[in-house]
C-alpha positions in Angstrom: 146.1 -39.8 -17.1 148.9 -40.2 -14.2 150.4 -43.4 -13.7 152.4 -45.1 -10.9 156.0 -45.6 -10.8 158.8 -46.6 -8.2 161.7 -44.5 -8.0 164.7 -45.5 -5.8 165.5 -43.1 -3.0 168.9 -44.0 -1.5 171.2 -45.5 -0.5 173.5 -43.2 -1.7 172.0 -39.8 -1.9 173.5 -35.9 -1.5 171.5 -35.1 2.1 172.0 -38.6 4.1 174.2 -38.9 6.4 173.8 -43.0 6.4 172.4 -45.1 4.0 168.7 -46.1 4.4 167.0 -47.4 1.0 163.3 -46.0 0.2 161.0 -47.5 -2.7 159.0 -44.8 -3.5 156.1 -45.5 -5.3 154.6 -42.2 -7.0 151.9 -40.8 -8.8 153.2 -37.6 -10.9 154.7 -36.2 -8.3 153.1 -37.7 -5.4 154.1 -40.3 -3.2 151.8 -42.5 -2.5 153.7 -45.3 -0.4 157.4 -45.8 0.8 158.7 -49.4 1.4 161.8 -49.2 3.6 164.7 -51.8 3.4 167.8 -51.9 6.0 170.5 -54.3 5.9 173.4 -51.9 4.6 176.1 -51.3 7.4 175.2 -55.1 9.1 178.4 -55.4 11.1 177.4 -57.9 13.4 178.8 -56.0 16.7 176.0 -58.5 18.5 177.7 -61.6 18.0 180.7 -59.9 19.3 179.9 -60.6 22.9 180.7 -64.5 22.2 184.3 -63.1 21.9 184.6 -60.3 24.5 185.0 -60.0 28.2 181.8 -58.2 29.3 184.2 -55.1 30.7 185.6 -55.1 27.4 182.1 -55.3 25.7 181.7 -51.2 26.8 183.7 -50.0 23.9 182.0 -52.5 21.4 178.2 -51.1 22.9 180.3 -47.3 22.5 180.9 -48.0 18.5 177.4 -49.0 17.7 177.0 -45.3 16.8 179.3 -42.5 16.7 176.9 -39.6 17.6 175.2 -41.3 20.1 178.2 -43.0 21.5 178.4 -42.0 25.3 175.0 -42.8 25.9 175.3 -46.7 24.2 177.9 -47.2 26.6 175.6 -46.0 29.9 172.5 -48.1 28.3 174.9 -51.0 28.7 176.8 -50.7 31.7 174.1 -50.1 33.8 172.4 -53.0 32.6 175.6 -54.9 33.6 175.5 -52.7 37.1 171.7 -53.9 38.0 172.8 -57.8 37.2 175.3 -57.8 39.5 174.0 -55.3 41.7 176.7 -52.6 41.7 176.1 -49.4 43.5 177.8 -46.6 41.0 179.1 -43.5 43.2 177.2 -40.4 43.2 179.9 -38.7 41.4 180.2 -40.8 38.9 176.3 -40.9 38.1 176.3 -37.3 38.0 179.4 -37.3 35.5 177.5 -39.6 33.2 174.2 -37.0 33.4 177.2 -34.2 32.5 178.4 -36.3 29.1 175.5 -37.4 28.1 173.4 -34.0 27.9 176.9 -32.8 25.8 175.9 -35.5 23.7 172.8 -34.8 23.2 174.0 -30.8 22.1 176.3 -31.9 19.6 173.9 -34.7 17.8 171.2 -32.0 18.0 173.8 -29.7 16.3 174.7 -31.9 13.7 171.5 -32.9 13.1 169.8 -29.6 12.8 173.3 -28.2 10.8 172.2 -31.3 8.5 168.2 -30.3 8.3 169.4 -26.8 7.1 171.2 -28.3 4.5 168.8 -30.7 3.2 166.5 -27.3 2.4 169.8 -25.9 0.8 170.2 -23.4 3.8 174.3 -23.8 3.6 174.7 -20.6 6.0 172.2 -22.4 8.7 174.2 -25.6 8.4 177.5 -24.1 8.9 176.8 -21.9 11.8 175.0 -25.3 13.7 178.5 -26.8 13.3 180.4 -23.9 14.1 178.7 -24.2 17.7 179.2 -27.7 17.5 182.6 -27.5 17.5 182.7 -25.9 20.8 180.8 -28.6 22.5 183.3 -31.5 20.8 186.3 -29.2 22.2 184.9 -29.4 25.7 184.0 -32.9 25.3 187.7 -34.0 24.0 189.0 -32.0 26.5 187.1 -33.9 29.7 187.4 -37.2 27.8 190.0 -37.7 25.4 187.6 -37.9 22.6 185.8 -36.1 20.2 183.1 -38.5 19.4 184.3 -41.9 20.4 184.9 -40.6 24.4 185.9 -44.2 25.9 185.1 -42.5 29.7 182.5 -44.8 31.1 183.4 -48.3 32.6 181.0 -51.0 34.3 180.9 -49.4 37.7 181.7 -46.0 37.2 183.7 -43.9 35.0 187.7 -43.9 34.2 187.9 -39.8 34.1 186.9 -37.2 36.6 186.1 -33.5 35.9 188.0 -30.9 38.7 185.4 -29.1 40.0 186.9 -25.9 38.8 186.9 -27.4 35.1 183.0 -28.0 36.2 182.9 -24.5 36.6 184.5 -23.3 33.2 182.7 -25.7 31.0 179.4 -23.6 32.7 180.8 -20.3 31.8 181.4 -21.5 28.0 177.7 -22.8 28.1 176.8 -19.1 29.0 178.6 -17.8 26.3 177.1 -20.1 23.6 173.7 -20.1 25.1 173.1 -16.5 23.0 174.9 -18.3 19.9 171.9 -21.1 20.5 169.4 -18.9 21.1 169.9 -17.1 17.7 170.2 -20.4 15.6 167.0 -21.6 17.3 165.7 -18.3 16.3 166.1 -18.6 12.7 164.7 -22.2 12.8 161.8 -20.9 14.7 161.4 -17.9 12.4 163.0 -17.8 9.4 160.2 -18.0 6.0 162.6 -20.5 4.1 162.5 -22.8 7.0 158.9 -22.5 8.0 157.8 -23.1 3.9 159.7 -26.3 4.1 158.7 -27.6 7.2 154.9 -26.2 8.3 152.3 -28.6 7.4 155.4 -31.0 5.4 155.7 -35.0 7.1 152.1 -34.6 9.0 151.9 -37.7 11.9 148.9 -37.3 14.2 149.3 -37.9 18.1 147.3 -41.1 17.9 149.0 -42.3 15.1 152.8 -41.5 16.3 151.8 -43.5 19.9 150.1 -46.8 18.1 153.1 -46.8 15.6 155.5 -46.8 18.5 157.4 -43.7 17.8 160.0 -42.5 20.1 162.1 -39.2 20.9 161.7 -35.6 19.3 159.7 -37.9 16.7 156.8 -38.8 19.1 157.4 -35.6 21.3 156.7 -33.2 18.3 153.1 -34.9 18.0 152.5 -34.3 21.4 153.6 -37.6 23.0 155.2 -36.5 26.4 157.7 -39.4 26.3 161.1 -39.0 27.8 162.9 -41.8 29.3 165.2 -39.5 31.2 161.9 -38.6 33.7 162.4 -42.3 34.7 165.3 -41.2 37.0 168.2 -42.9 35.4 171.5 -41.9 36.3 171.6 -38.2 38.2 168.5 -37.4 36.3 166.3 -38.1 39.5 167.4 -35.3 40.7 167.5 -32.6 38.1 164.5 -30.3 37.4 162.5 -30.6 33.8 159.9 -31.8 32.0 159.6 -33.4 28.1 159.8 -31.1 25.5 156.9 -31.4 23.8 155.1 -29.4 20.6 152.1 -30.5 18.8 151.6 -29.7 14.8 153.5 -33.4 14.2 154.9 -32.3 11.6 158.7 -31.5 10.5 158.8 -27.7 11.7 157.3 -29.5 15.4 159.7 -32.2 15.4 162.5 -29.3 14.3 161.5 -27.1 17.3 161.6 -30.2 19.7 165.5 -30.5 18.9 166.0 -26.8 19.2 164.5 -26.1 22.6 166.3 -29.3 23.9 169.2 -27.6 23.2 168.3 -25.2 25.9 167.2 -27.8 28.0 170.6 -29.2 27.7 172.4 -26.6 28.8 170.4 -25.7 32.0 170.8 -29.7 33.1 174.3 -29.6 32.9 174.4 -26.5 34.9 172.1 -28.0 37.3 174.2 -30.9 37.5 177.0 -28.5 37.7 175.7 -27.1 40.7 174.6 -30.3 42.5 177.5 -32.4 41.8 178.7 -34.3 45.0 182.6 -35.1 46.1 184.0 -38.5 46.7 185.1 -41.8 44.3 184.0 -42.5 40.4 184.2 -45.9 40.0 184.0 -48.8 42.4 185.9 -52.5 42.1 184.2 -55.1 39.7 184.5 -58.6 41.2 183.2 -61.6 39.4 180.7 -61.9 36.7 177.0 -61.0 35.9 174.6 -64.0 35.9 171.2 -62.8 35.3 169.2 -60.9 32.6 167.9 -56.9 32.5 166.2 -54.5 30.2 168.3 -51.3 30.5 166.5 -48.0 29.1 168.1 -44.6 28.3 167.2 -41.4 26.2 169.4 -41.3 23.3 169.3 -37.5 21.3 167.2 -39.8 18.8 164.8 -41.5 21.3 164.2 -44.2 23.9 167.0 -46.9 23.5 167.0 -50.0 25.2 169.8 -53.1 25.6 168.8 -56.5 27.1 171.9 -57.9 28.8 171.4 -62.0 29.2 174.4 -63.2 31.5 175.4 -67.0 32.9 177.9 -65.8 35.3 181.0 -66.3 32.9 183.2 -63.9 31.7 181.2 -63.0 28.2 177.9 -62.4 28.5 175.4 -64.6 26.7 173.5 -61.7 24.6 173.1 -58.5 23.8 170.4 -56.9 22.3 169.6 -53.6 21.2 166.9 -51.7 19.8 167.1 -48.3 18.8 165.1 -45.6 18.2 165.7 -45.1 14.7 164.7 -48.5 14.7 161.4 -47.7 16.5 160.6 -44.6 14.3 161.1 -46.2 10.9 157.3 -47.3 11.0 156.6 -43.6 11.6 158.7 -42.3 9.1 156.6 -44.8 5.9 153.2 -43.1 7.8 154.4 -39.6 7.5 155.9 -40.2 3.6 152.3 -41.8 2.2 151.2 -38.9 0.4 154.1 -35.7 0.5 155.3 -34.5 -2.4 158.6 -36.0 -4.2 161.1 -32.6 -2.9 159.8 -32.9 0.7 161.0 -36.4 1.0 164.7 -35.4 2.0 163.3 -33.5 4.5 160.7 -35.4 6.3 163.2 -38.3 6.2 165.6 -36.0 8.1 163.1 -34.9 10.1 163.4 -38.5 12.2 166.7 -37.5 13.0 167.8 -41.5 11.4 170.9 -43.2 12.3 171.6 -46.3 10.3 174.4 -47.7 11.7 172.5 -47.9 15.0 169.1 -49.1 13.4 171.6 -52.1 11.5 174.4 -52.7 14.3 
């Protein structure tokens, strides 16, 4: 006779990154329901904008996650830029495309480097970070940062890129293109890897749109989401479509990450290609007195910050919700029902990021 129990899963545990607290409620070895709770990493960075001067606010938006940096600080200043209707140069908007695509490579790295590990695959994980490590050298090297980059401003950007730097950054992305190619082949092929994954952390189509998923997460069930196709940024004029698989379940959502890393390479060099000459940033005078919903594509998902200004120097709110936020509902749906050893994996499989869920 098998009997219910609730076993703890986190927040401390060997294969997160960030601490996100499951109750598991099993029977044997089966999980029959997973109640979430958040709250661990609250640092408050919200009320912060009652304190800072909204040009200053960038490199709080920047710290709300340190994989996903780069991208926190577009989602906010171009919310600040459509308030008080700032044109951003060309250049600049094609700079921010460059970054943020790197960004995307090295979380999709890390994460994947991280998958592997939670299926005890230490060879996997360390060659995803070896390539990693290339990405976060070009990266420091255009910047001045590794992951916190401190490069984009409310009306532009503070560093430019030479065009023949441009140039080199595309000829290491040719080199490690084969290095990606062979990592995505072992995640696409390998038997360890498909055992773990195929059929593990199911979430139907239907089921992945009504819950509100975002990202690889609603993309591996099929969802053609990508907030990139609305044009943000450079990406208007850049050539690609969603990556998009259908089995919904961890090897789909696995593949999603892989081919964007791909994806990400050929956008930079398209962006390479197309970038235009002139200014990258623009003079900021006065302050923003209005209210906007800015959306961007974070490695993790659709993120959006709402901006409420009253035309003083700090801004009145800022609110932001992220996609881990959005797939958590996604994540108790695929866990109802997996076995007890493939919950490590499925909940890696969201790709989650606490400290951005929590702020």
């Amino acid at each position: 006779m098998s009997r219910r129990i609730v076993v703890p899963f986190g927040p401390q545990h060997p294969v997160l990154p960030e601490p996100i607290h499951l109750d598991l409620v099993l029977e044997d070895e089966h999980v029959i329901e997973a109640i979430p709770s958040i709250g661990y990493v609250h640092r408050g960075l919200e009320k912060l904008v009652e304190k800072r001067d909204f040009k200053d606010f960038v490199y709080i938006a920047e710290r709300i996650c340190g994989i996903c940096s780069f991208i926190h600080s577009v989602g906010y200043c171009q919310g600040i830029e459509n308030i008080m209707d700032i044109e951003v140069p060309k250049r600049a908007q094609y700079l921010r495309t460059i970054w943020s695509e790197y960004s995307r490579l090295h979380s999709h790295l890390l994460w994947l480097g991280l998958f592997a590990d939670s299926m005890g695959f230490e060879n996997l994980f360390m060659n995803s970070w070896r390539i990693r490590e290339k990405i976060l050298d070009a990266m420091e090297e255009t910047t001045g940062g590794r992951v916190i980059q401190g490069s984009c401003k409310v009306g532009g950007v503070r560093r430019d890129i030479s065009d023949s730097k441009l140039k080199d950054m595309v000829k290491d992305l040719d080199i490690l293109s084969s290095d990606i190619e062979d990592l995505c082949h072992v995640f696409f092929d390998d038997d360890t890897v498909i055992h773990r994954t195929k059929g593990v952390g199911v979430i139907s189509k239907e089921a992945a749109y009504s819950l509100g998923a975002v990202g690889p997460t609603a993309r591996g069930s099929g969802v053609s989401t990508d907030i990139r196709k609305t044009g943000y940024v450079a990406y208007a004029d850049l050539d690609f479509s969603p990556v998009v698989e259908t089995g919904g379940d961890c090897y789909a959502r696995c593949a999603v990450r892989a081919r964007e890393l791909l994806q990400s390479v050929d956008i930079i060099k398209q962006a390479v290609d197309a970038v235009p000459s002139g200014d990258i940033d623009v003079k900021v005078k006065g302050n923003p007195d209005g209210e906007y919903f800015s959306r961007v594509e974070q490695p993790r998902g659709e993120c959006l910050h709402y901006i409420k200004a009253n035309g003083k120097k700090n801004i009145l709110r800022e609110r932001v919700r992220t996609p881990t936020t959005a797939n958590i509902p996604a994540l108790v749906k695929m866990l109802g029902g997996c076995e007890m050893a493939d919950v490590p994996v499925i909940v890696l499989s969201i790709d989650p990021c606490i400290g951005c869920a929590e702020r």
